[in-house]
C-alpha positions in Angstrom: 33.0 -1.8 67.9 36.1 -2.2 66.3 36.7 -4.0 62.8 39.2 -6.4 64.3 36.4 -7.2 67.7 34.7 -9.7 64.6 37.8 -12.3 65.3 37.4 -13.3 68.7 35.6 -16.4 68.8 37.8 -17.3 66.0 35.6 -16.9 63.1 38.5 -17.4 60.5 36.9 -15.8 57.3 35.5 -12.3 58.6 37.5 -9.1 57.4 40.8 -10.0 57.2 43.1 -7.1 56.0 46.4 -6.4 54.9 49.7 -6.8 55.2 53.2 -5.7 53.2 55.0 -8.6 51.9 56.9 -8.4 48.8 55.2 -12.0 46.7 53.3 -11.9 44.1 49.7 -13.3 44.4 48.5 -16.2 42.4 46.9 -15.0 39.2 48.5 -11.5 39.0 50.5 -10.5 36.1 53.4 -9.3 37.9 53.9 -6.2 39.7 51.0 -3.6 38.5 52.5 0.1 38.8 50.7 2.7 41.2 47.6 4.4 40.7 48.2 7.9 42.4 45.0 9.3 43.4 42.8 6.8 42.5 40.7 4.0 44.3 39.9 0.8 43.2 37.3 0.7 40.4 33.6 -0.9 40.6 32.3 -2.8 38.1 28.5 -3.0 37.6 26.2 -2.8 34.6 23.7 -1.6 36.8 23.3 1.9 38.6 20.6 0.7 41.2 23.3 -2.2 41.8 25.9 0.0 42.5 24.1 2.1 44.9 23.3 -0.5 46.8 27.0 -2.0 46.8 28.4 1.5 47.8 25.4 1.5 50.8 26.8 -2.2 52.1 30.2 -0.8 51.4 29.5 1.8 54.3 28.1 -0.3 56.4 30.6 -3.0 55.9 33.5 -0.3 56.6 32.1 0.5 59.9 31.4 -3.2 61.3 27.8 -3.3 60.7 28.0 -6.4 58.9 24.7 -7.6 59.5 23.2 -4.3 57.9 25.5 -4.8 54.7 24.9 -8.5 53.7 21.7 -7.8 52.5 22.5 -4.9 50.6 25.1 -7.0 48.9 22.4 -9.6 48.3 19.9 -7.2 46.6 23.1 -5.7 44.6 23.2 -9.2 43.1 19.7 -9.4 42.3 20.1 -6.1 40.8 23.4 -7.6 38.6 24.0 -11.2 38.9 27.3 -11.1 37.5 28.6 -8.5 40.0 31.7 -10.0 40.5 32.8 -7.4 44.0 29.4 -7.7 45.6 29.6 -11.4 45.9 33.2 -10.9 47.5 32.2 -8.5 49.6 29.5 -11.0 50.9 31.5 -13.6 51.4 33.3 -11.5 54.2 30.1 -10.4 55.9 28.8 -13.2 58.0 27.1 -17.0 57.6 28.7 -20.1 57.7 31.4 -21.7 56.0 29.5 -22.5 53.4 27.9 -19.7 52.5 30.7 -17.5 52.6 32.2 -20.3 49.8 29.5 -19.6 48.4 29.7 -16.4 47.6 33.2 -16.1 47.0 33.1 -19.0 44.5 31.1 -17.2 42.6 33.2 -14.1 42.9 36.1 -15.7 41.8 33.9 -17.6 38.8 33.1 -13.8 37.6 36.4 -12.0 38.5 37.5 -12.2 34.4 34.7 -9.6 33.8 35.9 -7.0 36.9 39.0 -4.4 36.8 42.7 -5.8 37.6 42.3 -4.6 41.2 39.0 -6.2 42.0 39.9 -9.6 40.5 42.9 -9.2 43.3 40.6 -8.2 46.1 38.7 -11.2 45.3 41.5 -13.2 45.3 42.3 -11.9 49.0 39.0 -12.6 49.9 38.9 -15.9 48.8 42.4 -16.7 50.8 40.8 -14.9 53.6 37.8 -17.4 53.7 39.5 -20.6 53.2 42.4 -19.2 55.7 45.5 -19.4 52.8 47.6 -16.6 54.9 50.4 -16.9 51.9 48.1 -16.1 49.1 46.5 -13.5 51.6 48.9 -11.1 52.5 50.5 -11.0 49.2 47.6 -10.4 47.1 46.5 -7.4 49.3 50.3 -6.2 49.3 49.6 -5.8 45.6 46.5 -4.2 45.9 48.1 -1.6 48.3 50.7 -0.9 45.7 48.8 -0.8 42.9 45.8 1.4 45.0 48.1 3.5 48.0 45.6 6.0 47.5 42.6 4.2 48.1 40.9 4.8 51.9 39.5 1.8 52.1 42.7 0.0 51.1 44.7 1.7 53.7 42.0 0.7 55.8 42.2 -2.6 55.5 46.0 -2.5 55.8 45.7 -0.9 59.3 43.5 -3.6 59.7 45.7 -6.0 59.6 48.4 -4.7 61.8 45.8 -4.2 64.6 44.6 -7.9 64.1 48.2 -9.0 64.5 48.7 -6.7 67.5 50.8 -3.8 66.1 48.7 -1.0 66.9 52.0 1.4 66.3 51.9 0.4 62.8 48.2 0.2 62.6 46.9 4.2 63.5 49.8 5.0 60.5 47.6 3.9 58.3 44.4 4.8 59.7 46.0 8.4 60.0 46.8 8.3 56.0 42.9 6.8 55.6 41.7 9.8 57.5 44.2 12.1 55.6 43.0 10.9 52.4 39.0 12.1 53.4 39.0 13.5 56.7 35.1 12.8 56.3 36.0 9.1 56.1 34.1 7.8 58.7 35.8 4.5 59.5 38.7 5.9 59.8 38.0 8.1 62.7 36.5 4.5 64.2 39.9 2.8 63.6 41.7 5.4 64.4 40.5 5.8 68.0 40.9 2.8 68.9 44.7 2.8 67.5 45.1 5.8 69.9 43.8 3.9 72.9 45.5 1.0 71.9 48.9 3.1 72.3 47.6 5.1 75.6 46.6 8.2 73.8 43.6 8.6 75.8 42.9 12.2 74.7 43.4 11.3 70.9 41.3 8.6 71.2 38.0 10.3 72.4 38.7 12.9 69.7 39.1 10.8 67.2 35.6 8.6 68.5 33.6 11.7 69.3 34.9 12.7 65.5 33.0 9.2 64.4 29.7 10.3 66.2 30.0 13.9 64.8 30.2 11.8 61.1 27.3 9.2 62.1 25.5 10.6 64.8 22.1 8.1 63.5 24.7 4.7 63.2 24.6 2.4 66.1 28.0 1.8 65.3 29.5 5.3 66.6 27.9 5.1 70.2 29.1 1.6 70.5 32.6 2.8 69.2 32.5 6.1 72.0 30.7 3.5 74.5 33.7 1.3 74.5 36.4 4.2 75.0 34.1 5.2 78.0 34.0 1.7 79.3 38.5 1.9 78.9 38.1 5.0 81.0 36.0 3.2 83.4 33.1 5.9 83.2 30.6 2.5 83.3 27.6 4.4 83.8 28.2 6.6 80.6 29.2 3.6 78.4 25.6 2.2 79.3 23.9 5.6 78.2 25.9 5.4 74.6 25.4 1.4 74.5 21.7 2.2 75.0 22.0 5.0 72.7 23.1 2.3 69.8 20.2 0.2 71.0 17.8 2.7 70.5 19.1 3.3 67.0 19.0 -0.4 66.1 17.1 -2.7 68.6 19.2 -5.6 66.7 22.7 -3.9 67.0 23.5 -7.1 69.3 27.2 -5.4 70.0 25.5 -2.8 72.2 24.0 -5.4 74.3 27.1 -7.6 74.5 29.1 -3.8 75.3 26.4 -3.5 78.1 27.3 -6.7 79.8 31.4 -6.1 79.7 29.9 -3.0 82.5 28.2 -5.8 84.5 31.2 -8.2 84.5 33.9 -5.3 85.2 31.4 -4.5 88.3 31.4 -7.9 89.3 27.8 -8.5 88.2 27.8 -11.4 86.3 24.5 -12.2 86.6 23.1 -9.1 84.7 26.1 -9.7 82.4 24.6 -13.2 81.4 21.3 -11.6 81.0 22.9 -8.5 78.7 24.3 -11.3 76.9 21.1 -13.2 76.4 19.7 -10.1 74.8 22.3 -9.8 72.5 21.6 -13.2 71.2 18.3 -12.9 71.3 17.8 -9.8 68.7 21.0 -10.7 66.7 20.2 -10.7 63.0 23.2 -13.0 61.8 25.1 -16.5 63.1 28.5 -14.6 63.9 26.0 -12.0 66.4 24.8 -14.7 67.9 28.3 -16.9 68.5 29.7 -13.8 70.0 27.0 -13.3 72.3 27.6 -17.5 73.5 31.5 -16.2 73.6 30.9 -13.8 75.6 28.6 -15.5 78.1 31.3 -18.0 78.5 34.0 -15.6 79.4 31.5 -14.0 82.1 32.5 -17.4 83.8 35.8 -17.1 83.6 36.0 -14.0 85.4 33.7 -15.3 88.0 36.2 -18.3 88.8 33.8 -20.7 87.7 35.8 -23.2 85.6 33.7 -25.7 85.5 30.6 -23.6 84.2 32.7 -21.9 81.6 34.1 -25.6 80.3 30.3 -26.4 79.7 29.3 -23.1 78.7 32.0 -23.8 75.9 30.5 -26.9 74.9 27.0 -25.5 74.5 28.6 -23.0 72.3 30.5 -25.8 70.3 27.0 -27.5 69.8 25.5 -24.4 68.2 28.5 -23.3 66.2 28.5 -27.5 64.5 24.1 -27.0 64.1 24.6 -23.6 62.0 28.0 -24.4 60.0 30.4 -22.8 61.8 33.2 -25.7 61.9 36.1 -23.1 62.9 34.3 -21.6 65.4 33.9 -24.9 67.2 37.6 -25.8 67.0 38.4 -22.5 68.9 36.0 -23.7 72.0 38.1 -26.4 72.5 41.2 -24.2 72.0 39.6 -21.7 74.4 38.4 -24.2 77.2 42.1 -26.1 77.0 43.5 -22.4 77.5 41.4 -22.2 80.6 41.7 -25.4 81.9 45.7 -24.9 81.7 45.4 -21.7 84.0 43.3 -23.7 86.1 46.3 -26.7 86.7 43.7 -28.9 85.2 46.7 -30.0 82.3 44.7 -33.1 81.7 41.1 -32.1 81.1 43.1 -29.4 78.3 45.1 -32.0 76.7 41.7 -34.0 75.9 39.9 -30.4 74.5 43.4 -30.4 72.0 43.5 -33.9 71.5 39.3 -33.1 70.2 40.5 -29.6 68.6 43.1 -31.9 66.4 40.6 -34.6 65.2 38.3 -31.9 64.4 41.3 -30.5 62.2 41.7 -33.9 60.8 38.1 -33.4 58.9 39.4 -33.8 55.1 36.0 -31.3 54.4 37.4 -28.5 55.8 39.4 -26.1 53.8 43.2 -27.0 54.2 44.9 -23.4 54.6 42.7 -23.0 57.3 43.0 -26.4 58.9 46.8 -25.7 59.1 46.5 -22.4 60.6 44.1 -24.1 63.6 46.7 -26.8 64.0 49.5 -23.6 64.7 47.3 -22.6 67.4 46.6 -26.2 68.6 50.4 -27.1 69.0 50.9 -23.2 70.8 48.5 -24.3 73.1 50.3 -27.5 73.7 53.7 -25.9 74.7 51.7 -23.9 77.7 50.2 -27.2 78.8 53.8 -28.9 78.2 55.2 -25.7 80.4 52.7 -26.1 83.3 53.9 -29.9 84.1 57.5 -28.5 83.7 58.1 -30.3 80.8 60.1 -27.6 79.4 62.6 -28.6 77.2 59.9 -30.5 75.3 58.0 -26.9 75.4 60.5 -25.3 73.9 60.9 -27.6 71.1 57.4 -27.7 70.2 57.6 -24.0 70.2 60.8 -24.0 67.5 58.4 -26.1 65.1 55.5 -23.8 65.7 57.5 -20.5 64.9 58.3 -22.4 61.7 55.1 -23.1 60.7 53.8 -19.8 61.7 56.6 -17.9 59.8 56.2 -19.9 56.8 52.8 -19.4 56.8 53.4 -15.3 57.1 51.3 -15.7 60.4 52.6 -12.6 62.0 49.9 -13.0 64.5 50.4 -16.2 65.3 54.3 -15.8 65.8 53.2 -12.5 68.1 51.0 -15.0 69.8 53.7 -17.5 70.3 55.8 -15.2 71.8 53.6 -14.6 74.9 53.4 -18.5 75.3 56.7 -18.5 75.3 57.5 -15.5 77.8 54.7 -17.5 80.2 56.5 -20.6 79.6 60.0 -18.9 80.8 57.9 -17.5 83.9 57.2 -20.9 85.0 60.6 -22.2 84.2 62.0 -19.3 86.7 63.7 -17.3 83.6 62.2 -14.0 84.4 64.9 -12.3 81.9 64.1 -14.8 79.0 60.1 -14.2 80.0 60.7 -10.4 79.4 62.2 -10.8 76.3 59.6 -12.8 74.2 56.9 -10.8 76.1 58.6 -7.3 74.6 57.8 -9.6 71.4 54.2 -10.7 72.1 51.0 -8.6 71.4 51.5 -5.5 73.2 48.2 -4.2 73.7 46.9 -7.0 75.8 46.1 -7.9 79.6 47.7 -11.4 79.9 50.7 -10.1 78.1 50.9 -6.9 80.9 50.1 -9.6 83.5 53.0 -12.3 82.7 55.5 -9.1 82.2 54.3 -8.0 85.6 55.2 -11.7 87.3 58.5 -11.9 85.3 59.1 -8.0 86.8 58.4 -9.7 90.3 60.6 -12.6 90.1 63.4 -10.4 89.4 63.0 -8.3 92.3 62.0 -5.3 90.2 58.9 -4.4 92.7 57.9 -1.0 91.4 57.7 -2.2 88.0 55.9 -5.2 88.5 53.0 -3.2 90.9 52.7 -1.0 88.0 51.9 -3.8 85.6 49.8 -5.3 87.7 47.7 -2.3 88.2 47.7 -1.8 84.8 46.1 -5.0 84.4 43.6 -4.4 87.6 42.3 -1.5 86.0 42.0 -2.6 82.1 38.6 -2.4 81.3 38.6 -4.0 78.0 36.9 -7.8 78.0 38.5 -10.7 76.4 39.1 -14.3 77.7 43.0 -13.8 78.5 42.0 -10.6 80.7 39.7 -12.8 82.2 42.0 -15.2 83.1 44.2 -13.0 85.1 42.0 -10.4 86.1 41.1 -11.6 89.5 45.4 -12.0 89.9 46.4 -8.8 89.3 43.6 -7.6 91.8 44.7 -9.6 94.3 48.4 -8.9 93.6 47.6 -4.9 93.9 46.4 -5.6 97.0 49.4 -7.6 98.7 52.1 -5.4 97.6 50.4 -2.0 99.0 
């Protein structure tokens, strides 16, 4: 699993790394000069806490979350006034509130850390109640002040992988790996970066270099099982997703891995069960949300609006009964998405009209509410687009790209752009279509797949049965592949 994989049901406050903007964060004292060589410092009293810390660390590095959150716990019982280990905490799973929690009390003892840990807490902090401002400048600081740091670079690659620049992204984890070639998560990040940009070959080396480093980590044969699963080599993904398993019973991302095989093979039913499993033996809420996420999309692929729409609602139940507010915002967001593909433009305007009341809760943290309401109103131009109201579209998109852009949302204006390259699609604009699309996420199915229909409507034939192939043949789950999946299958198919 990738570091970036944590995000998809839209749990806001996960690892959220870096970017490179030029303001200063609140709190720092202006611009803090370089550090060559150095990484950020650590400050404990206690040598048992530390140990601990730098064992969570690892795990936290290489998306074992649920493995690190209680070795950040018993680093705090070991030093209560461990200012890091409570930050670090706060980004590795729970609710809303307890990632507050921790952070709060991060923040509380930040005067007694170093200068670059009281500005890693201060990222953390924005990360957890979504202030993307305060975010990305903070950690551009710490990246100045730290560009030697592995981790740091780490995190910035990140960030440019959870915004959808994968180009940008392997830089980073290249100068990570550079750094200490031994740096495990690096290799992680870095192969996934490589098959992100079609570098098939770098990818497994870089992957099979992760196993070599943590060959008894559930993490690595996940990592390698997904690459194999991109290659569509389904039966060998299985053997490394079971290889995980048998590492950790309760590594829930092998089980979730192990039904993506099922749904690619049309098998949903065993996907559903995989799924199950996955919820079952997770340790932690975010394990256990993914595993309802994923069941949903199994749906979705099957055609079977009407079962996803309620599978969605389950999910929102269980996200409200274990404190997970953002997460149920995004099932609306998510259902509205499919109800739009599915012409159903009414049934999606009442999950928005529900995702924007839920906004409206004055308990919620307001950075985050107003990055929710961004996606809320990007979702409201497609369903705008679909009833051809698209002039009013397109004006609703203008004040979204302003929100998104003052709100350094680089992900959301990457996001925006695909809307918008769909909307021209339906409008019959195949040239205006092509041009936000060469501006939306890249390394993505429903992007390929609206390029592919704007490639068609132009006449370009070749082009377009090459995009749709790609898309026929992408072997990497989410809910927009779902959504188009079945399409470009049947599109292959008419123009042979």
């Amino acid at each position: 699993m990738n570091a970036m994989a944590r995000t998809v049901v839209g749990l806001l406050a996960l690892l959220a790394p870096l970017a490179s903007h030029s303001q200063s964060p609140p709190g720092a004292a202006g611009k803090k000069a370089a550090q060559a060589g150095r990484e950020m410092p650590v400050t404990t009293a206690s040598k048992e806490a530390r140990a601990l810390f730098e064992q969570g660390r690892d795990h936290f590095a290489n998306s074992e979350e649920a493995l690190a959150a209680p070795l950040f716990e018993k680093a705090i019982q070991k030093d209560e006034r461990f200012a890091l280990a409570y930050g670090y905490r706060a980004l590795s799973g729970g609710g809303l509130e307890v990632r507050r929690k921790y952070v709060d009390r991060a923040v509380a003892l930040a005067e007694g850390a170093s200068e670059g840990e009281k500005l890693w807490i201060q990222t953390a902090r924005a990360a957890v109640y979504g202030d993307t401002p305060a975010f990305v400048a903070g950690n551009d600081a710490l990246l100045a002040m730290f560009p030697d740091d592995k981790r740091i670079q780490l995190r910035v690659g990140n960030y440019y992988a959870g915004v959808g620049d994968w180009t940008r992204a392997a830089k980073h984890f290249e100068r990570a790996a550079a750094l200490d070639p031994d740096f495990a998560a690096a290799q992680n990040q870095l192969g996934y970066a490589r098959m992100s940009t079609g570098d098939m070959g770098g990818a497994e080396k870089a992957l099979r270099r992760y196993v070599e480093l943590r060959p008894n980590a559930p993490n690595a044969h996940d990592s390698l099982a997904e690459f194999l699963m991109k290659e569509g080599r389904f039966d060998d993904s299985i053997s490394s997703y079971q290889k995980a398993l048998a590492i950790d019973p309760s590594y829930s991302s092998a089980w979730n891995g192990i039904g993506h095989c099922h749904v690619l093979r049309g098998r949903y039913a065993e996907a559903r069960d995989a799924y199950a499993k996955s919820s079952a033996v997770a340790p932690d809420l975010n394990g256990k949300l993914l595993a309802r996420h994923w069941r949903t999309v199994s749906y979705v692929h099957e055609g079977k609006t009407g079962e996803a729409v309620g599978s969605f609602d389950e999910l929102r139940s269980f996200a409200d009964e274990n404190g997970a507010p953002f997460s149920a915002i995004w099932t609306h967001l998510n259902a509205a998405w499919v109800l739009v593909e599915a012409d159903a433009v009414g049934a999606a305007a009442a999950q928005l009209d529900a995702a924007a009341r839920r906004i409206g809760n004055p308990s919620l943290p307001a950075p985050g509410r107003a990055g929710v309401e961004i996606a809320v109103q990007r979702m409201r131009v497609m369903a705008l687009a679909r009833i051809h109201a698209f002039e009013e579209a397109r004006a609703l998109a203008q004040k979204n790209a302003a929100a998104a852009a003052a709100r350094q949302d680089e992900g959301a204006q990457r996001w925006l752009a695909g809307v918008l390259a769909w909307t021209e699609v339906e409008a019959g604009n195949p040239d205006a279509a092509l041009g936000n699309a060469a501006r939306a996420v890249r390394d993505n199915a429903w992007t390929i797949y609206v390029e592919a229909l704007a490639r068609e409507r132009k006449g370009e034939a070749a082009e377009a049965r090459k995009g749709f192939a790609q898309v026929a043949r992408w072997n990497q789950n989410d809910l927009g592949y779902a959504l188009v999946r079945n399409k470009a299958v049947a599109k292959v198919g008419a123009m042979q």
